[in-house]
N, C-alpha and C positions, 0 to 999 in steps of 0.2 A: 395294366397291360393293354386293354382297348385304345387307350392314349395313342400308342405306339404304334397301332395295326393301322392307324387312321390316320396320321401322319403319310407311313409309310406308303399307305392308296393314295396319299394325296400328293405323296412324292413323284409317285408313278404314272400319276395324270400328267401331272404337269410335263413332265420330262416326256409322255409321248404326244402333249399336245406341241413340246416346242420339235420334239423330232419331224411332226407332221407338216407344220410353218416350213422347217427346212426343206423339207422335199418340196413342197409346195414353190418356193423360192427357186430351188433350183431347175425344177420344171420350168416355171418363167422366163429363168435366164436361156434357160434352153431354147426356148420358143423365139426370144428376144433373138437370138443369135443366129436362127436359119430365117427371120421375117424377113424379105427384101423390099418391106416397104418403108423401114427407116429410112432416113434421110444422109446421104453418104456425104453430101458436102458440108463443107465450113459455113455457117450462117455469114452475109455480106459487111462488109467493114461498116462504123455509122462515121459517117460525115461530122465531125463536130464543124458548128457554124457561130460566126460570130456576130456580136451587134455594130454598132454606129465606132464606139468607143474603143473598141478591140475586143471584148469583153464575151468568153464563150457563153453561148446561149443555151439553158439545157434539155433533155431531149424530151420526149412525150412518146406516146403509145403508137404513133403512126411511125417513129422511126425503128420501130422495132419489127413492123411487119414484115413480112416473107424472110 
């Protein structure tokens, strides 16, 4: 019968530590959704560029800034 008691505490952890995650999560979202310092625009198109041969050239870390 202790088997079971013990189980069952360990059922009830778990289910309020995922309840807790949850809140936690939807607080973020929340917070996420009134921050006005995300970023509202579309990040800028990348240029693909080509070599000598026609041959597209590929990108690196600099074309990915701002």
């Amino acid at each position: 019968m202790a088997g079971s008691s013990r189980t069952t505490f360990t059922k009830r952890q778990k289910e309020r530590a995922r309840q807790e995650r949850q809140q936690e999560k939807a607080q973020k979202k929340a917070q996420r959704k009134q921050d006005p310092t995300l970023p509202t625009e579309a990040p800028a198109e990348l240029v693909v560029t080509h070599d000598e041969e026609g041959q597209p050239l590929g990108f690196d870390f600099h074309d990915f800034a701002k």
